[in-house]
C-alpha positions in Angstrom: 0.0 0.0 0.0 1.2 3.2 -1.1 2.1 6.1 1.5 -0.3 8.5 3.1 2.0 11.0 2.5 1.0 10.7 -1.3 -1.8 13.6 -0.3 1.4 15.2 0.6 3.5 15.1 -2.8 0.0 16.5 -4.4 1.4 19.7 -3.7 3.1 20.0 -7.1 -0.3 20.5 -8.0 -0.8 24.2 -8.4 -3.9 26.1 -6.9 -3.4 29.2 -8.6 -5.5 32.6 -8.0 -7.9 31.4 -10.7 -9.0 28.0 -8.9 -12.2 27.6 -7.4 -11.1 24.5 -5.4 -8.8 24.8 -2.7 -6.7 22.1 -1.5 -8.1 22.2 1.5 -11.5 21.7 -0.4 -10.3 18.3 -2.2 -10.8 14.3 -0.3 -8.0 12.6 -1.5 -7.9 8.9 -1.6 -5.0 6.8 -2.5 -4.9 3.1 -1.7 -2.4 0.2 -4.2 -1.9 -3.1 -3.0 0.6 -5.5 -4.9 2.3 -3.1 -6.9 -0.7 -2.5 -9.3 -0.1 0.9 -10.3 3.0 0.2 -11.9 2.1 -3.2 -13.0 -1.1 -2.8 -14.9 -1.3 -1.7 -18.7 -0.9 2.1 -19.3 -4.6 2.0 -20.6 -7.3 3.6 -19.6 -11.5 2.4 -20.2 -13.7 5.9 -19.5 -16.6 3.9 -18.0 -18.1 7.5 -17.3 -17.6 10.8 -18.0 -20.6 13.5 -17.5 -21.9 16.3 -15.6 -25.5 16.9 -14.1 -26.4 20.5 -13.6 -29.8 21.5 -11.6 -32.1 23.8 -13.7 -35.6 23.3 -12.0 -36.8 22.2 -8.4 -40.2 22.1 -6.9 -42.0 21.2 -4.0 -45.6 21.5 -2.1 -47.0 21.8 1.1 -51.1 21.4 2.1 -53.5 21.7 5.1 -56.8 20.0 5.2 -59.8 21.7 5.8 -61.9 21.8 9.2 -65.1 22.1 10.4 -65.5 22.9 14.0 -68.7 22.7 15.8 -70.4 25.5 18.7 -73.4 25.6 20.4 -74.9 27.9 18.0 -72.3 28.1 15.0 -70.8 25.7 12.7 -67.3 27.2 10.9 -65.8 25.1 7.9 -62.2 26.4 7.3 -60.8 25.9 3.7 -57.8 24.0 3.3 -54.2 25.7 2.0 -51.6 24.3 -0.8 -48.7 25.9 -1.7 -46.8 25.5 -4.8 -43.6 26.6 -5.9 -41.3 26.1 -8.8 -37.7 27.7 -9.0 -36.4 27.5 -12.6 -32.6 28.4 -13.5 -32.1 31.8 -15.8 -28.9 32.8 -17.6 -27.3 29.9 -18.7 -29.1 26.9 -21.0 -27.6 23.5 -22.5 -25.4 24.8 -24.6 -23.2 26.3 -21.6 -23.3 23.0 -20.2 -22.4 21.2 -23.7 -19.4 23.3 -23.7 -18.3 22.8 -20.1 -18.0 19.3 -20.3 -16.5 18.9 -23.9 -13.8 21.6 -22.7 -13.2 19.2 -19.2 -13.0 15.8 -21.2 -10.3 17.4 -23.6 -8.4 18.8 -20.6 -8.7 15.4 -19.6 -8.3 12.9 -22.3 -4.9 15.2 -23.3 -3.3 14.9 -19.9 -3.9 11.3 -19.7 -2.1 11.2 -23.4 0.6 13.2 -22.5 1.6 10.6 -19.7 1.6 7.8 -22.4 -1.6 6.3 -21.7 -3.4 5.0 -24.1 -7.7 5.5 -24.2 -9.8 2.5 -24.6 -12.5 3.1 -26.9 -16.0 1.6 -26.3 -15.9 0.0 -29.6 -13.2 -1.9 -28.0 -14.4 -2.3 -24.5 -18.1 -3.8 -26.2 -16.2 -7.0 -27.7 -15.7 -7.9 -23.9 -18.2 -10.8 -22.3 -18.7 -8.1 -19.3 -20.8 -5.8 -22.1 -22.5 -8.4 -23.9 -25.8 -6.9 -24.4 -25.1 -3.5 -23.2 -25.9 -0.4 -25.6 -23.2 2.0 -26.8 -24.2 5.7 -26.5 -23.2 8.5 -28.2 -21.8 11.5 -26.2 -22.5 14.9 -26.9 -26.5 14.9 -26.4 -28.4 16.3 -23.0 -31.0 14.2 -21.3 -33.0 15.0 -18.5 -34.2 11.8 -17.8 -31.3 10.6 -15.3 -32.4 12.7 -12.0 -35.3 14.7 -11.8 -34.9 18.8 -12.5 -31.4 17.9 -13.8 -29.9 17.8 -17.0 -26.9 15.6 -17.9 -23.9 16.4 -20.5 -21.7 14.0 -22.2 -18.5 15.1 -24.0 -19.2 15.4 -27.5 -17.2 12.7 -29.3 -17.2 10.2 -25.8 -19.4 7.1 -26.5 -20.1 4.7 -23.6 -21.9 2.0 -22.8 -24.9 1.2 -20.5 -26.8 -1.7 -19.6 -30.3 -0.7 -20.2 -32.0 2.2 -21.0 -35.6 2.6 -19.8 -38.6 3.9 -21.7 -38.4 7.7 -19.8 -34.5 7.7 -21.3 -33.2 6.7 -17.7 -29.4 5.2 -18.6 -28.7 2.1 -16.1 -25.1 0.9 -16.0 -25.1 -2.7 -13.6 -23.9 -2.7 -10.5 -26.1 -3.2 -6.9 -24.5 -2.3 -3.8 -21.4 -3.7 -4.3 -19.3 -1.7 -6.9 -19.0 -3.4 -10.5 -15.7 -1.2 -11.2 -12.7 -3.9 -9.9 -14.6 -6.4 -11.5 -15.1 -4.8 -15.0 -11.4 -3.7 -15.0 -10.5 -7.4 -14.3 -12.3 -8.6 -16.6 -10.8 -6.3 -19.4 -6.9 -7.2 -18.3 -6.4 -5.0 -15.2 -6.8 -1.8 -17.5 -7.3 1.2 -15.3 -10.9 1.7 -15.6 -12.0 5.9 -14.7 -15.0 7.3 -13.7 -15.5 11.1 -13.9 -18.6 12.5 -12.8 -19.4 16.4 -11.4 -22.8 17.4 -9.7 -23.8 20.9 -9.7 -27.4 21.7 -7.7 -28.5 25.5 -6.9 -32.1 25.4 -5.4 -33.2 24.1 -1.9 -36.7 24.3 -1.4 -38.3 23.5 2.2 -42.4 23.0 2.1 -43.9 23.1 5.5 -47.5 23.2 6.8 -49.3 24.3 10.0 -52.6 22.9 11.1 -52.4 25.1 13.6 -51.7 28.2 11.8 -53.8 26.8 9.3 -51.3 28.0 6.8 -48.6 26.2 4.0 -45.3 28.2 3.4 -42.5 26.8 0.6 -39.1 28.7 1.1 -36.2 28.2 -1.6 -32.8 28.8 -0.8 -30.3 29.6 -3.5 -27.3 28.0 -3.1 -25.3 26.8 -6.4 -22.4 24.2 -5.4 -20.8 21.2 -6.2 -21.8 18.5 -4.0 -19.5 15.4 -3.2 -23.5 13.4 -3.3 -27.0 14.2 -4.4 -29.7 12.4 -3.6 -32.1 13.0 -6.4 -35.1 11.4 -4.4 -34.9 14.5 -1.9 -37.4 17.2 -1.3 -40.2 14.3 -2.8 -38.9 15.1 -6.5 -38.0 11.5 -7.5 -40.1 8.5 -8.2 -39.6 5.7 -6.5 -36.4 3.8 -7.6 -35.0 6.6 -9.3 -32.2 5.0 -9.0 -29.0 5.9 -6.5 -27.1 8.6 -5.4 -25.0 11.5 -7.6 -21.5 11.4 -7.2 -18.6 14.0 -8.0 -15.7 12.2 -8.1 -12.3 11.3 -10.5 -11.8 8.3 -9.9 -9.6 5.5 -11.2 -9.3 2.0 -10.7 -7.7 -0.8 -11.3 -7.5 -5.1 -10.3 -9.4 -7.1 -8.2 -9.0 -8.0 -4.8 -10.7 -10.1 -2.0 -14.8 -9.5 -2.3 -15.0 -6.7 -4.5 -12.3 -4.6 -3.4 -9.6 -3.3 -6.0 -6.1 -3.4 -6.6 -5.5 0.2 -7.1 -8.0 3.0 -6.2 -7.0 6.7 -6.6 -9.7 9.2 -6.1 -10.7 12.9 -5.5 -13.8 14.3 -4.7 -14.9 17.3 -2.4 -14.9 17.0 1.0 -18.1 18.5 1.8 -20.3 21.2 -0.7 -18.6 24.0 -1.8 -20.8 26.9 -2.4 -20.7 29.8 -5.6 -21.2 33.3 -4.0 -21.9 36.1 -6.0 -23.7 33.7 -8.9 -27.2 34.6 -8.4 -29.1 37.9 -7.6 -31.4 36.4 -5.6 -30.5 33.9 -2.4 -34.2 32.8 -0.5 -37.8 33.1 -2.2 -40.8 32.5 0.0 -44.3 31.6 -0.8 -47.1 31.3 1.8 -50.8 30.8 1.4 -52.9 31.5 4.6 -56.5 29.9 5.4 -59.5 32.7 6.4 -62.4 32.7 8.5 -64.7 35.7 8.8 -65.9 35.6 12.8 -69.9 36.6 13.4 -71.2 37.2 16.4 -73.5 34.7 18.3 -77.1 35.0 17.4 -80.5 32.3 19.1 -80.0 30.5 16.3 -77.7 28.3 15.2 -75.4 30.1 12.4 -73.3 28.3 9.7 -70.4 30.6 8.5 -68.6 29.8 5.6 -65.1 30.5 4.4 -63.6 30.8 0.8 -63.4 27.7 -1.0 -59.8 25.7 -1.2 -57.4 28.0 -1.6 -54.1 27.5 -3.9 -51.6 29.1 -4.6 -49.0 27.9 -7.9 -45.7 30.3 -7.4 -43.2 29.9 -10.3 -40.1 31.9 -10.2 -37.2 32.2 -12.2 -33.3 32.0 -10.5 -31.4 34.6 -12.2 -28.2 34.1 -12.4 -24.7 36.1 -13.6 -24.0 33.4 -17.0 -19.9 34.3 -17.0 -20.1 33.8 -12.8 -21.9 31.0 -13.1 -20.0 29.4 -16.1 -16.6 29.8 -14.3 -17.4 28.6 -11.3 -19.1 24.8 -12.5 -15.6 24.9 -15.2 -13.0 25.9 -12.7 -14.1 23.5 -10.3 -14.2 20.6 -12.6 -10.5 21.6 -13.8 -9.4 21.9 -10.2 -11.1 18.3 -9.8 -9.3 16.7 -13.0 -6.0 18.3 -12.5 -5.8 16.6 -9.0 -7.1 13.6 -9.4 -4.9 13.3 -12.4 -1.7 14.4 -10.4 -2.7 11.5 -7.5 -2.7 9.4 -10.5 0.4 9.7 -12.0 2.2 10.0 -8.8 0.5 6.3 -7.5 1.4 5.2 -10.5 5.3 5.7 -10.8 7.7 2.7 -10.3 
């Protein structure tokens, strides 16, 4: 097993005045056993390479209605639902198209520029491990992987996946055991990478009061890059929408006892790293509040009435600055690739 002090010698990597990560932002992992780094072929499989940006997020809250009874007065109070949906403004596909081709070059070149040679998925395909698996074409968006996101692939990058599901969703294999050592041992110990970058800007909170008889949503803005998403949270997902979103540069290689590999080199962030300065706008609240008009008591018993079910459907739009906003979600992937590249080549010297 290599050093810890690996983390250490990745300070040749430079984190100039232009980088959006900080060293002290980047998890660092670097684990070899056997020699593998030195011993498997300089080739590299892409199993993944893609980035999900958030555009739109929603969420609801409702009350019931109730009727209380009096001696000489019956009040029915309405019920409440609130509504709201926070869409992204100032930057589109196209932005996100040209993020991600730009990272996969940076990439794809550094990885050349070492002497490693790219395994194409033509290649990979005449493997048993992808028989009956469907090759992809990069360079399309889809936003059918995780609900109000929209996925990029590098123009030019084709990959494979094991099914694809009538909504678009792309499954790759794998349970809760990860599929990676096995795939790389299976096509000769080739370092297999996975590069992946998850980019939300919207949490929205929904809360109701029975007591209050009220429903409030409140959205905070707060664009990052998060080390894991859960696309199932704030009740956007469907059940089995499948698991969680990682950011990560990862490479492996080997197979070990169980399904542990060989050779594992990895960075991700340590926790979410937040944008400032992106948007104009950083909470939005909506809140819809049940009436009843009071009467006073008469000798005879009095129904009062309030205003039928009330709604309220808030949509908003999340400006944001396009260069600020395009900077930050490109600098951070760079700062992500450069590293994990770096822990890379230095696990991987004789």
């Amino acid at each position: 097993m290599k050093s810890l002090l690996l983390v250490f010698l990745l300070l040749f990597v430079e984190f100039g005045p232009n980088s959006i990560l900080s060293e002290k932002d980047i998890k660092v992992t670097s684990f070899e056993k056997k020699n593998q780094g030195s011993k498997a072929p300089k080739k590299v499989f892409i199993r993944s390479f893609n980035a999900l940006f958030e555009v739109f997020e929603e969420a609801s809250a409702s009350t019931s209605g109730s009727k209380n009874e009096r001696a000489n007065r019956t009040t029915f109070t309405s019920g409440t639902s609130t509504s709201m949906g926070v869409q992204i403004s100032g930057v589109d596909v196209d932005d996100f198209q040209k993020m991600i081709d730009d990272a996969y070059a940076s990439f794809v070149e550094q990885l050349k520029s070492q002497g490693y040679e790219i395994m194409s998925a033509d290649e990979a395909s005449k493997n048993e491990y992808f028989e009956g698996w469907t090759k992809v074409k990069g360079g399309a968006s889809s936003d059918a992987q995780a609900p109000g996101y929209v996925m990029v692939t590098p123009t030019g990058f084709d990959y494979l996946v094991k099914t694809i599901t009538n909504s678009g969703k792309q499954k790759s294999g794998g349970s809760f055991l990860d599929p990676t050592p096995k795939l790389s041992k299976s096509l000769g110990e080739v370092f297999v990478a996975e590069v992946n970058f998850v980019f939300p800007f919207v949490t929205l909170d929904a809360d109701a009061s029975n007591f209050t008889n009220s429903t409030s949503v409140k959205a905070k803005i707060d664009y990052r890059i998060d080390p894991m998403v859960d696309p199932s949270e704030n009740k956007k997902s469907l059940v089995g929408s499948g698991p969680n979103l990682l950011t990560q540069v990862r490479f492996v290689s080997g197979l070990d006892i169980g399904n542990n590999p060989l050779f594992h080199a990895k960075v991700e962030p340590k926790k979410a790293v937040s944008f400032e300065g992106v948007f104009k706008d950083k909470k939005i609240t909506e809140t819809t509040q049940a009436q009843s008009d009071m009467f006073s008591k008469t000798g005879y018993s009095q129904l009062v009435m309030t205003s039928g079910d009330q709604k309220t459907v808030a949509s908003h739009h999340a400006d944001c600055d396009h260069d600020a906003y395009f900077n930050a979600a490109s600098g951070a992937m760079n700062d992500l690739i450069d590293t994990g590249i770096s822990n890379f080549v230095e696990m991987t010297k004789p």
